[in-house]
ROBARO-640185 format. One record per residue: x, y, z of N, C-alpha, C in turn. Coordinates in Angstrom, 2 decimals, padded with zeros to 5 digits. Example, Ala and Ser with C-alpha at 12.3 -4.5 7.8 and 13.67 -1.06 7.14 Angstrom:
% ROBARO-640185
+---------+---------+---------+---------+---------+---------+---------+---------+---------+
!     n.X !     n.Y !     n.Z !    ca.X !    ca.Y !    ca.Z !     c.X !     c.Y !     c.Z !
+---------+---------+---------+---------+---------+---------+---------+---------+---------+
!  013.19 ! -005.69 !  007.80 !  012.30 ! -004.50 !  007.80 !  013.20 ! -003.30 !  007.80 !
!  012.85 ! -002.25 !  007.08 !  013.67 ! -001.06 !  007.14 !  012.90 !  000.03 !  007.87 !
+---------+---------+---------+---------+---------+---------+---------+---------+---------+
***
This chain:
% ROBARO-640185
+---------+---------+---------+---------+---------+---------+---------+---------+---------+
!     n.X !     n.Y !     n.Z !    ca.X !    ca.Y !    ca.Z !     c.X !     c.Y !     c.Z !
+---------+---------+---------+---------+---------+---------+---------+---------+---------+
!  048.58 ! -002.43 !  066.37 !  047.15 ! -002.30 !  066.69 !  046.39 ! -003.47 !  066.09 !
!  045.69 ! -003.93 !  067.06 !  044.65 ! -005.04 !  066.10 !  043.77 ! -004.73 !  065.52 !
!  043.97 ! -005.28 !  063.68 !  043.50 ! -004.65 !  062.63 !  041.61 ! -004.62 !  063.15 !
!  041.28 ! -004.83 !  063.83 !  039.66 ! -005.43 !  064.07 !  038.95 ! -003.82 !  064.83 !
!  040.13 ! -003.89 !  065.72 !  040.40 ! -002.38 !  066.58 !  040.20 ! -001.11 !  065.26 !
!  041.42 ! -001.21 !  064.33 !  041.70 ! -000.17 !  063.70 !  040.22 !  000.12 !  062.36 !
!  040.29 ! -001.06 !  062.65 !  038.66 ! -000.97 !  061.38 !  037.85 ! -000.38 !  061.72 !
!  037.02 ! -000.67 !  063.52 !  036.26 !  000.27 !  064.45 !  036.44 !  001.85 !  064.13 !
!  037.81 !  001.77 !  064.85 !  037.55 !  003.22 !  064.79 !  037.98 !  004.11 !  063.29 !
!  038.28 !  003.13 !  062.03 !  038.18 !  004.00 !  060.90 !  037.07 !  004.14 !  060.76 !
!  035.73 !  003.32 !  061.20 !  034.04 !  003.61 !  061.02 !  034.36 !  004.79 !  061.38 !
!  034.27 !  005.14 !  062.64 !  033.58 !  005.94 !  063.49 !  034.47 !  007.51 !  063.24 !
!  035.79 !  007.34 !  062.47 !  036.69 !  008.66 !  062.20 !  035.44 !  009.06 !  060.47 !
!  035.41 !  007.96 !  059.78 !  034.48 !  008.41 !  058.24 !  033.03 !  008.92 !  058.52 !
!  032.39 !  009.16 !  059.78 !  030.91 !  009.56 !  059.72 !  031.50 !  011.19 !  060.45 !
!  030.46 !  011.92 !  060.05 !  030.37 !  013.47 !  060.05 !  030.68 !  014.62 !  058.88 !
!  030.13 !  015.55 !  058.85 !  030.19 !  016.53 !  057.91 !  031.27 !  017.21 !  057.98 !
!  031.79 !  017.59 !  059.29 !  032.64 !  019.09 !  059.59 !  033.72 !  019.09 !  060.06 !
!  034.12 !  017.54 !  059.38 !  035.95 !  016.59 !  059.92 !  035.50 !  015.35 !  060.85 !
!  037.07 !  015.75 !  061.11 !  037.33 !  014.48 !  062.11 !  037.94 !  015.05 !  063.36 !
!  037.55 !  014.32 !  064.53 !  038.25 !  014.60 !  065.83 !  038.72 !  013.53 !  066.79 !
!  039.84 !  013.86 !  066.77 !  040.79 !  012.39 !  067.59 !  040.48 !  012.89 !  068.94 !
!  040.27 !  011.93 !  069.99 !  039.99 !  012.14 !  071.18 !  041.19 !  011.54 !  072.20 !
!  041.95 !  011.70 !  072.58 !  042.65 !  011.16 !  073.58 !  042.68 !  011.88 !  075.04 !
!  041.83 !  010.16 !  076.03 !  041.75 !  010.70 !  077.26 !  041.45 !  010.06 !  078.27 !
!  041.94 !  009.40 !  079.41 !  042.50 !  008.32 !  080.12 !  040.91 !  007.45 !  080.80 !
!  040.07 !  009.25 !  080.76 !  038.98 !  008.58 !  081.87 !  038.06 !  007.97 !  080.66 !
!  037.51 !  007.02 !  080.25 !  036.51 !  006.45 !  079.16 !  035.11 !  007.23 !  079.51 !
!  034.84 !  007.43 !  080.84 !  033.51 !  008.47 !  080.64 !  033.64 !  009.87 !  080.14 !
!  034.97 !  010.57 !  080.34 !  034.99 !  012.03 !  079.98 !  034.98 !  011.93 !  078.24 !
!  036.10 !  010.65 !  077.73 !  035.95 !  010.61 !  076.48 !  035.09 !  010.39 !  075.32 !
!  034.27 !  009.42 !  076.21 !  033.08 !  009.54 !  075.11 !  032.05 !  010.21 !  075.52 !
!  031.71 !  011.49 !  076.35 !  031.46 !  012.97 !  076.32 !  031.52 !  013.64 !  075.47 !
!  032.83 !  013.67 !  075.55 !  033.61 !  014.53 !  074.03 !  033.31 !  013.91 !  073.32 !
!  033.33 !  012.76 !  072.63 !  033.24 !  012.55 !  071.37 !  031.59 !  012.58 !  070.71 !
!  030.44 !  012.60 !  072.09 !  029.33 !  012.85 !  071.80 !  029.04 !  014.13 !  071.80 !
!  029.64 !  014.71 !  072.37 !  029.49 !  016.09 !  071.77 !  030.31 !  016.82 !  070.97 !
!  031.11 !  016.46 !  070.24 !  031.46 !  016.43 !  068.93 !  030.36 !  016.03 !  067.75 !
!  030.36 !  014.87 !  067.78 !  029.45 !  014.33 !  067.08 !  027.94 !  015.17 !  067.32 !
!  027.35 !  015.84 !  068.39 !  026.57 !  016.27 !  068.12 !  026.87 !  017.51 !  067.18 !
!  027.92 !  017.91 !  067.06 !  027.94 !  019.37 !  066.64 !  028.26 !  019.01 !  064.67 !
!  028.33 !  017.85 !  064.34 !  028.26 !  017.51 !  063.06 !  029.45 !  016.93 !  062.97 !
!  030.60 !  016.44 !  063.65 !  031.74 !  015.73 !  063.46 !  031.78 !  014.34 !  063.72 !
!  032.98 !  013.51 !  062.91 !  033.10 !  012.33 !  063.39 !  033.96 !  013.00 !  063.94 !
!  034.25 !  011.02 !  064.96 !  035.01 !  011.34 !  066.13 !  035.04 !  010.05 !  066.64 !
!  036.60 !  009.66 !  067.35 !  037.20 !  008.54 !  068.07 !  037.64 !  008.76 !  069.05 !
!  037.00 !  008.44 !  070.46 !  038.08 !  008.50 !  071.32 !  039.23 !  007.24 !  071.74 !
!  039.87 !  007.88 !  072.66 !  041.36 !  006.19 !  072.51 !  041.36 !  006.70 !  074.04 !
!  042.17 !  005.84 !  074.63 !  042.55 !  005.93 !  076.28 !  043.93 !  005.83 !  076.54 !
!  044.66 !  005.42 !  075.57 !  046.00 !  005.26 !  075.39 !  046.59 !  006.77 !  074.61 !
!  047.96 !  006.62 !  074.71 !  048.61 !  008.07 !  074.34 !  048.73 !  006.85 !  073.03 !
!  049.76 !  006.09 !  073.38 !  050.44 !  005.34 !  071.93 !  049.72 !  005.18 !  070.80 !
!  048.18 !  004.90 !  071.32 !  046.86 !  004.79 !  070.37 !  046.71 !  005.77 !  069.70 !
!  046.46 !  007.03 !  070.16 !  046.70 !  008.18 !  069.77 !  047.35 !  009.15 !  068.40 !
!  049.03 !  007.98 !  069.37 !  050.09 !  008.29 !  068.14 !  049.62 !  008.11 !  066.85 !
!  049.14 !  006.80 !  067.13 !  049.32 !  005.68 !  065.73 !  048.18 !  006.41 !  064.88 !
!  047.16 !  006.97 !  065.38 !  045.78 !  006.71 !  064.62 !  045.98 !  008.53 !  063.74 !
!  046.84 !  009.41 !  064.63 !  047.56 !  010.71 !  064.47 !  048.34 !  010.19 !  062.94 !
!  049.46 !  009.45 !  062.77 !  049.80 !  009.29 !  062.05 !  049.44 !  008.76 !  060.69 !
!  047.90 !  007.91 !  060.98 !  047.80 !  007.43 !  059.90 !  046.68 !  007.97 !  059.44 !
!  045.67 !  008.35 !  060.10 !  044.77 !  009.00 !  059.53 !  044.23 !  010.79 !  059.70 !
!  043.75 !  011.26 !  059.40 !  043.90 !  012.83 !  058.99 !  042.48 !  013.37 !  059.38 !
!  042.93 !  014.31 !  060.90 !  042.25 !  014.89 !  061.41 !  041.80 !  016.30 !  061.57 !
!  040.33 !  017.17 !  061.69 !  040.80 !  018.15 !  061.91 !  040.82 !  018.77 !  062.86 !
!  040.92 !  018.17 !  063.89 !  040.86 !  019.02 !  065.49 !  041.46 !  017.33 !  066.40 !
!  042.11 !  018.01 !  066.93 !  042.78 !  017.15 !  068.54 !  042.36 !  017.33 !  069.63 !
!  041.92 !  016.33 !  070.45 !  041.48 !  016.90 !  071.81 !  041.97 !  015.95 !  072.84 !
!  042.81 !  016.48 !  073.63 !  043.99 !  015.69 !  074.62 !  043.38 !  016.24 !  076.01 !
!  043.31 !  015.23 !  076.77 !  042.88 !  015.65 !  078.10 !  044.56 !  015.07 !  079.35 !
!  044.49 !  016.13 !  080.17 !  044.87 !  015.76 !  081.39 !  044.64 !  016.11 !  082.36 !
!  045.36 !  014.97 !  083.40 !  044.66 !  014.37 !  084.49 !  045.48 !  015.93 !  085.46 !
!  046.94 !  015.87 !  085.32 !  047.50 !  017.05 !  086.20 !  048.12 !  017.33 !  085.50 !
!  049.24 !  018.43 !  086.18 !  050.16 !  019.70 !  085.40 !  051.54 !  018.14 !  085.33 !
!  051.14 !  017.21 !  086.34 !  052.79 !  016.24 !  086.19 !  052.99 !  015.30 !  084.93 !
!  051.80 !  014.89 !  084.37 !  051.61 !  014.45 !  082.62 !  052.16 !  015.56 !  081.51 !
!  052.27 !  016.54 !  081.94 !  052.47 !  017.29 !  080.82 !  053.98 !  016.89 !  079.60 !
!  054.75 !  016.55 !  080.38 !  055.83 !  015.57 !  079.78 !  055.53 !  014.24 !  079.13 !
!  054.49 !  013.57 !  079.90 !  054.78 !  012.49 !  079.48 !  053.51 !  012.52 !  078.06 !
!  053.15 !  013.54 !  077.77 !  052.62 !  013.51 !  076.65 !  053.32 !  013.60 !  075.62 !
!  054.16 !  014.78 !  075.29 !  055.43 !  014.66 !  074.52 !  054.28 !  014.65 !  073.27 !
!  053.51 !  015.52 !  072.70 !  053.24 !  016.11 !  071.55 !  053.58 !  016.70 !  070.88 !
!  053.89 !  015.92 !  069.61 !  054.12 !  017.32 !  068.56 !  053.88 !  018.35 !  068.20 !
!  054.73 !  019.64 !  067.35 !  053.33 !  020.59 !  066.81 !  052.85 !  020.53 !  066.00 !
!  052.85 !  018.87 !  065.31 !  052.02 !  018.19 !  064.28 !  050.18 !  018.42 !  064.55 !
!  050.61 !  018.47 !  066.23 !  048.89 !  017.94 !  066.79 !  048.65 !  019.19 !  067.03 !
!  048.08 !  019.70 !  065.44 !  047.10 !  020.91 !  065.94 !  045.87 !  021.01 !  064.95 !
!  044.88 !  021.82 !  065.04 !  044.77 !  022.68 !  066.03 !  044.21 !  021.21 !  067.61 !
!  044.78 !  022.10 !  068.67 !  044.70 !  021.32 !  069.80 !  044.22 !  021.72 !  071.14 !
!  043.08 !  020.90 !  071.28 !  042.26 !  021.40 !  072.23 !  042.54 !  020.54 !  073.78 !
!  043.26 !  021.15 !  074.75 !  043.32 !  020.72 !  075.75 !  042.47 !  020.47 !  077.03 !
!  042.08 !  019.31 !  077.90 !  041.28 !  018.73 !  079.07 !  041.74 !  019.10 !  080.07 !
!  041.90 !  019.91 !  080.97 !  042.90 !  019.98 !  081.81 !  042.14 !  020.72 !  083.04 !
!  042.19 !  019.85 !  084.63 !  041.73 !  020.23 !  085.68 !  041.83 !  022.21 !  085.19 !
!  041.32 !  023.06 !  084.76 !  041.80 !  024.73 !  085.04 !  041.76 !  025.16 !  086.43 !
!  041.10 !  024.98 !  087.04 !  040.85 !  025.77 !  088.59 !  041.42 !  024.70 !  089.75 !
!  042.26 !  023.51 !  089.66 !  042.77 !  023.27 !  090.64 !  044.33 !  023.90 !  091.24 !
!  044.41 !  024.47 !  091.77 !  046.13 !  025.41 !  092.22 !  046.52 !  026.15 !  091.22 !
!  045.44 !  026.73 !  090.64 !  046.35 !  027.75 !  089.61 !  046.80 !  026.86 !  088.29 !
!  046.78 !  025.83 !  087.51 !  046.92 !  025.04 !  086.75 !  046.78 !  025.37 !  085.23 !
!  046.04 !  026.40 !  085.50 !  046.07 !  026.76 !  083.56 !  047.12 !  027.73 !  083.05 !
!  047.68 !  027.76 !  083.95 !  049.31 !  028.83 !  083.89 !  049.82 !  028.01 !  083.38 !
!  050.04 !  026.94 !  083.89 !  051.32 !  025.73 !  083.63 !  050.47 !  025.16 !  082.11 !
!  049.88 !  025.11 !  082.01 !  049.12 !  024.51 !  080.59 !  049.32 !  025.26 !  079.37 !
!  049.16 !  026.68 !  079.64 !  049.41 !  027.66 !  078.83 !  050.74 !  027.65 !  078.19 !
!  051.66 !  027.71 !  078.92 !  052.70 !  027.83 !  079.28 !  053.60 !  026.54 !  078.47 !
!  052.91 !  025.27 !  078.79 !  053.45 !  024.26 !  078.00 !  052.97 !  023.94 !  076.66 !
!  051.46 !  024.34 !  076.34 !  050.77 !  024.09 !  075.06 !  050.62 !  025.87 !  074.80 !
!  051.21 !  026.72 !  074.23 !  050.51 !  028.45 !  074.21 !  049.82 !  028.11 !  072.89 !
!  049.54 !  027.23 !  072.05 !  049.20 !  027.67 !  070.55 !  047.59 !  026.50 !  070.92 !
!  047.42 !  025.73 !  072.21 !  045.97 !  025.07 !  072.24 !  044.97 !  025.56 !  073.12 !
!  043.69 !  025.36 !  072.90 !  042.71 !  026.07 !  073.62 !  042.37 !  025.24 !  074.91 !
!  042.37 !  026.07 !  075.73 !  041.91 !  025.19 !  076.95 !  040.62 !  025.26 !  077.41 !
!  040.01 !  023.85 !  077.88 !  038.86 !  023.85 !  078.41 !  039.15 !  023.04 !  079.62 !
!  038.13 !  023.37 !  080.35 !  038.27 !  022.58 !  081.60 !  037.42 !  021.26 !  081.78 !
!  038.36 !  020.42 !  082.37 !  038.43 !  018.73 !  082.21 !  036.92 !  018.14 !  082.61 !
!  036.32 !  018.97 !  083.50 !  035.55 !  018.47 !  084.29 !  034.22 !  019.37 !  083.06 !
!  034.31 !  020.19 !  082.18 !  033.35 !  020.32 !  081.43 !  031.73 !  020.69 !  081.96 !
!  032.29 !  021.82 !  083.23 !  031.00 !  022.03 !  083.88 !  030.46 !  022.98 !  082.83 !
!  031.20 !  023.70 !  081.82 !  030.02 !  024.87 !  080.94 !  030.45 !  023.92 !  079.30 !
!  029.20 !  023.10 !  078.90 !  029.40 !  022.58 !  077.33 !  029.41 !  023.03 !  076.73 !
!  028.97 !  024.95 !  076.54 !  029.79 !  025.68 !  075.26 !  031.26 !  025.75 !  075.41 !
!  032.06 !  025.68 !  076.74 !  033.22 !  026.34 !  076.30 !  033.99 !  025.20 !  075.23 !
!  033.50 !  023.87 !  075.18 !  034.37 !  022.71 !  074.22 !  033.16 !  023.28 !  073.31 !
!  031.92 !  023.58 !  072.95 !  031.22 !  023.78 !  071.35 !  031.91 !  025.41 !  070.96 !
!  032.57 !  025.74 !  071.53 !  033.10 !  027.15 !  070.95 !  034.44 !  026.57 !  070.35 !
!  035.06 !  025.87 !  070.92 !  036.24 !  025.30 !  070.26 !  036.64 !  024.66 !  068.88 !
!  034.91 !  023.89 !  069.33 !  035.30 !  022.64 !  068.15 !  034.81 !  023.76 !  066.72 !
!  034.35 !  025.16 !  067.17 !  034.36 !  026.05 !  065.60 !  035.43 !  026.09 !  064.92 !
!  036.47 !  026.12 !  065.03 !  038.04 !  025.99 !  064.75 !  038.19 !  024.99 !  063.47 !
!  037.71 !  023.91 !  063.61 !  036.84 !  022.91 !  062.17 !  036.15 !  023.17 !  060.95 !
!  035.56 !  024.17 !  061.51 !  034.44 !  024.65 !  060.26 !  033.34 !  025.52 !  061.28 !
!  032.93 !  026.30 !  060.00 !  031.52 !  026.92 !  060.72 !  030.10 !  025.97 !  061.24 !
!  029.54 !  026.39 !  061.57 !  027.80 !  025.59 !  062.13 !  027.49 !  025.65 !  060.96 !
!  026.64 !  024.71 !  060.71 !  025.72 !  024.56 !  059.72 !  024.68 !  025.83 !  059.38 !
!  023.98 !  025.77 !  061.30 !  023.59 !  026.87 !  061.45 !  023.14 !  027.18 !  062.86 !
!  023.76 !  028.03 !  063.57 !  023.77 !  028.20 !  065.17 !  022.63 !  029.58 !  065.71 !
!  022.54 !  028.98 !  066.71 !  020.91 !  029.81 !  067.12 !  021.01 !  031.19 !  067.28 !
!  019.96 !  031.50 !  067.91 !  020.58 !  033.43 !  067.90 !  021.62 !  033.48 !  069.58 !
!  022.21 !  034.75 !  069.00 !  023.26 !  034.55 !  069.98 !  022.29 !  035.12 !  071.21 !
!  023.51 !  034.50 !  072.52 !  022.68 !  034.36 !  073.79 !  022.57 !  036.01 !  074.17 !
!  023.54 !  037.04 !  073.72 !  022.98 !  037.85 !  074.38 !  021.55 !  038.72 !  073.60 !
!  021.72 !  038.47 !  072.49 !  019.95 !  039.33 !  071.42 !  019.16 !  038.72 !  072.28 !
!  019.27 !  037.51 !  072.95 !  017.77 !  036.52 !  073.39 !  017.70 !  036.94 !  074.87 !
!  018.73 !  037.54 !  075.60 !  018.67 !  038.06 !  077.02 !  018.09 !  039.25 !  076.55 !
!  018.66 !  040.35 !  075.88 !  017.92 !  041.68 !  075.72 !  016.56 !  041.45 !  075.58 !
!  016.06 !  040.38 !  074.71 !  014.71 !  040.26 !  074.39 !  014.20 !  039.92 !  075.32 !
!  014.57 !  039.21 !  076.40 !  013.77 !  038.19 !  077.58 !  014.14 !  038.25 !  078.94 !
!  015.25 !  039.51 !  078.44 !  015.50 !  039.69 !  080.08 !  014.53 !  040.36 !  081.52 !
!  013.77 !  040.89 !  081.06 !  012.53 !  041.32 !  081.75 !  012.08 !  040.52 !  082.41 !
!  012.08 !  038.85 !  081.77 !  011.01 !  037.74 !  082.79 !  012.26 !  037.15 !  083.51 !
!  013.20 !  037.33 !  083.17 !  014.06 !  036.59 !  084.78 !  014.12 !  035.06 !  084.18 !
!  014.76 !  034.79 !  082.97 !  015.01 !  033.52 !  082.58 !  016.28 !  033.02 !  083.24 !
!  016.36 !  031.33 !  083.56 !  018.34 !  030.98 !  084.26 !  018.74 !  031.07 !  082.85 !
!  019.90 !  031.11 !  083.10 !  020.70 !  030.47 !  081.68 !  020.61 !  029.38 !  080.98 !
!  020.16 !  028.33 !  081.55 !  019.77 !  027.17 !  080.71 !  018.53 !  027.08 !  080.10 !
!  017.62 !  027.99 !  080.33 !  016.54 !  028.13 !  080.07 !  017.07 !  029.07 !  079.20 !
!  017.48 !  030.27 !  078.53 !  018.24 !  030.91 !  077.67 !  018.64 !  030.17 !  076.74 !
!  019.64 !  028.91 !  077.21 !  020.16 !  028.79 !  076.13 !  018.80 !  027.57 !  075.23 !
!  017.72 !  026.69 !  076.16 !  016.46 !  026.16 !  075.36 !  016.50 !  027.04 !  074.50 !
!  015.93 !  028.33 !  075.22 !  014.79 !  029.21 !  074.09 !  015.79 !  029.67 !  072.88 !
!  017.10 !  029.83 !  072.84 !  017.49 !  030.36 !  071.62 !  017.71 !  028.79 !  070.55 !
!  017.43 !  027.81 !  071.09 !  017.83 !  026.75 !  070.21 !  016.25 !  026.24 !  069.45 !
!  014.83 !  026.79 !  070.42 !  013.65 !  026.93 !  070.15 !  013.39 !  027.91 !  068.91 !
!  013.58 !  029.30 !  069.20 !  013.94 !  030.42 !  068.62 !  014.40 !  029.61 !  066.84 !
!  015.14 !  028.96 !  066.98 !  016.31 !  028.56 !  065.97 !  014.97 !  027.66 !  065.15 !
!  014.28 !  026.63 !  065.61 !  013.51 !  025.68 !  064.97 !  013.28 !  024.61 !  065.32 !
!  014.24 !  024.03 !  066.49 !  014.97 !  023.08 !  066.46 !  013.64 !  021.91 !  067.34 !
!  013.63 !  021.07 !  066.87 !  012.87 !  020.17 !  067.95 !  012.95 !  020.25 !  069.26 !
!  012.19 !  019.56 !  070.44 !  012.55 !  019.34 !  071.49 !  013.44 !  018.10 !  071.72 !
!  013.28 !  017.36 !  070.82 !  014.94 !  016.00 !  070.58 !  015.46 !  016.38 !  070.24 !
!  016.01 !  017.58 !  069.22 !  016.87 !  017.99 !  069.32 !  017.72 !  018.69 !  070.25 !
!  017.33 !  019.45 !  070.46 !  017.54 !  020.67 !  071.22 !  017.95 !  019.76 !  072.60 !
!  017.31 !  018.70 !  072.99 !  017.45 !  017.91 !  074.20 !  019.16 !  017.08 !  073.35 !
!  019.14 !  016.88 !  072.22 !  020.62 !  015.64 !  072.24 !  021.52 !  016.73 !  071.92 !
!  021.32 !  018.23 !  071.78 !  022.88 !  018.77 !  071.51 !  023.00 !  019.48 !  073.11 !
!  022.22 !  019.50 !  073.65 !  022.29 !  019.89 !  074.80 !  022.66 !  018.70 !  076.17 !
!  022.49 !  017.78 !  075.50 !  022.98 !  016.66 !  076.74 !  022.04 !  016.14 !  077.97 !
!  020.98 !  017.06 !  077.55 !  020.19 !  016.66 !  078.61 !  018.40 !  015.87 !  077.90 !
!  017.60 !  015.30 !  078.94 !  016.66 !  014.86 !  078.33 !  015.38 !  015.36 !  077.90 !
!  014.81 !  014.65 !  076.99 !  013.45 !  015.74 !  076.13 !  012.49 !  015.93 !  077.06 !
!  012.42 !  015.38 !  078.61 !  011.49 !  015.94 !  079.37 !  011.76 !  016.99 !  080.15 !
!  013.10 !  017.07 !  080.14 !  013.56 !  018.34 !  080.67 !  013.25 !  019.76 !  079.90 !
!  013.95 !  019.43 !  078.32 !  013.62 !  020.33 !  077.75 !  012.00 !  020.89 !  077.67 !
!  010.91 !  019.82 !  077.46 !  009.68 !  019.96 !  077.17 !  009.24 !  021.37 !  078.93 !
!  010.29 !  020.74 !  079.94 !  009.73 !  021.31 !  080.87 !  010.28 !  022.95 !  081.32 !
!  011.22 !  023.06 !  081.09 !  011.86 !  024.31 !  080.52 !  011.40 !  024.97 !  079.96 !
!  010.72 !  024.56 !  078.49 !  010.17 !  025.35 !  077.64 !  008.61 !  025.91 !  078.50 !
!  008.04 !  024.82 !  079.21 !  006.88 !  025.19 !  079.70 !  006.98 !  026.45 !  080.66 !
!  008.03 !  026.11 !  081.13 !  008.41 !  027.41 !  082.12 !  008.74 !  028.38 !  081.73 !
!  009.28 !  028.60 !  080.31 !  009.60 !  029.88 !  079.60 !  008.21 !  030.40 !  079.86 !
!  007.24 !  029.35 !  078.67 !  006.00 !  030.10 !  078.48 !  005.37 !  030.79 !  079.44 !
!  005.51 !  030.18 !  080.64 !  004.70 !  030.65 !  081.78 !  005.14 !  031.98 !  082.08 !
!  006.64 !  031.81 !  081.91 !  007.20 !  033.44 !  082.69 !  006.50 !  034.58 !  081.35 !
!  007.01 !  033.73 !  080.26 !  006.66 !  035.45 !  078.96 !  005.20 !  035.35 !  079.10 !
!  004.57 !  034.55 !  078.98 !  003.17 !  034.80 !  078.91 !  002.69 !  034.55 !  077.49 !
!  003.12 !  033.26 !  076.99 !  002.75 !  032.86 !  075.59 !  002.34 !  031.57 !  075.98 !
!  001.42 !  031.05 !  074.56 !  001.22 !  029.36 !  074.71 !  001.52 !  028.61 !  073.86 !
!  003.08 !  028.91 !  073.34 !  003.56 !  028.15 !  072.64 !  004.66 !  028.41 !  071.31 !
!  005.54 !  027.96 !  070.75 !  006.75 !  028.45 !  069.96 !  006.58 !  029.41 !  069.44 !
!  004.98 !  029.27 !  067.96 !  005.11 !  030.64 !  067.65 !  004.92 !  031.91 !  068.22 !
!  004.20 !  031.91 !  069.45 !  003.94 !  033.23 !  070.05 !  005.11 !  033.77 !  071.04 !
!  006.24 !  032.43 !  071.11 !  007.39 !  033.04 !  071.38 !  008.15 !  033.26 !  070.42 !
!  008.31 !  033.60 !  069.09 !  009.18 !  033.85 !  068.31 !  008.32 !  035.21 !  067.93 !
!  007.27 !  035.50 !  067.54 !  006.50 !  036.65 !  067.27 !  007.39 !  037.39 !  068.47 !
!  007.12 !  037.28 !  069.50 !  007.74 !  037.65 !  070.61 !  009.02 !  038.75 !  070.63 !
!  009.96 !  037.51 !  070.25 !  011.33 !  037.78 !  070.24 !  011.09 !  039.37 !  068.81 !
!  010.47 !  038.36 !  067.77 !  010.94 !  039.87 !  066.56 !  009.93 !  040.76 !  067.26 !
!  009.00 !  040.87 !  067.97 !  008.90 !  042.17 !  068.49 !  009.79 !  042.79 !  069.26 !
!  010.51 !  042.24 !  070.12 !  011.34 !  042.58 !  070.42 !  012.64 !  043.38 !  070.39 !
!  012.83 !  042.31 !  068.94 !  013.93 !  042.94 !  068.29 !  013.63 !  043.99 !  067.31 !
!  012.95 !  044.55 !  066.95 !  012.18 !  045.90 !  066.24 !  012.09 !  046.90 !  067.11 !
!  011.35 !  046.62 !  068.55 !  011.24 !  047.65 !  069.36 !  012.47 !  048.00 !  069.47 !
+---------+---------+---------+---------+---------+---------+---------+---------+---------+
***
């Protein structure tokens, strides 16, 4: 490896609170996905595009979560992982031909998420396996009981419980992946449906809620 290479990514393995997470995964956009949302959740994190890269960086430096993506069920060989690499979180098409059989089947002790990462809790439920949250919002279903009356989507659910929580609208916009005008506009639309004008009269809200 060129030492210039290996220096990079020892930066980027030494920043975070809640470990380290090796990323190996062919497409460079899916990988540094993952590794930003890792990193949002309080971890460092490297991704590589190479398996061999992988090896090397596996061997020399000390991780606490793995996250291996593949492309189909016909890589599954040519990964040839140890059961050094755990705990291990697998990328893997799930819903093309039945495919998470064969995944299961070849990895039973790693968690699978699906490659294409259409729901971003199912990889922030994973990466708990590391350590606990610092501190995670109220869970989604207390905030449906409370709000299910106005007919919120789910993404609007999951704003208001990260609102609920404290959290800025930059925040709440960079662990969520999406942008602070979105969020700002979401939130506006909460208000409109509950019939408040603004955080605290939606959190008064909620603990009325949760009392009644």
């Amino acid at each position: 490896m060129d030492p210039l290479v290996y220096l990079f990514l020892m930066k980027k393995h030494q920043a975070g609170d809640r470990g380290q997470v090796l990323v190996y995964e062919p497409d460079g956009l899916v990988g540094e996905r993952v590794r930003q949302m890792a990193r949002a959740e309080g971890f460092g994190s490297c991704a590589v595009d190479t398996m061999e890269l992988f090896k090397q960086l596996h061997a020399r430096l000390s991780f606490a979560l793995f996250v291996v993506g593949v492309r189909s069920t016909d890589e599954l060989e040519e990964l040839d992982l140890s059961r050094k690499v755990q705990p291990l979180v697998l990328l893997a098409p799930l819903y093309e031909n039945g495919g998470a059989t064969h995944y299961r089947v070849a990895f039973p002790e790693a968690k699978l998420v699906d490659r294409g990462l259409r729901d971003p809790d199912a990889l922030r439920r994973v990466l708990d396996v590391a350590g606990p949250r610092e501190s995670a919002p109220p869970q989604r279903d207390t905030v449906r009981r409370a709000f299910g009356p106005f007919g919120l989507s789910e993404r609007q659910l999951e704003v208001l419980s990260r609102a609920l929580l404290g959290e800025t609208s930059a925040e709440v916009a960079r662990k969520l992946f999406i942008s602070e005008l979105t969020v700002r506009n979401h939130l506006h639309a909460i208000y409109q449906r509950v019939g408040v004008s603004g955080r605290r009269e939606l959190l008064g809200r909620f603990v009325q809620a949760l009392i009644e």
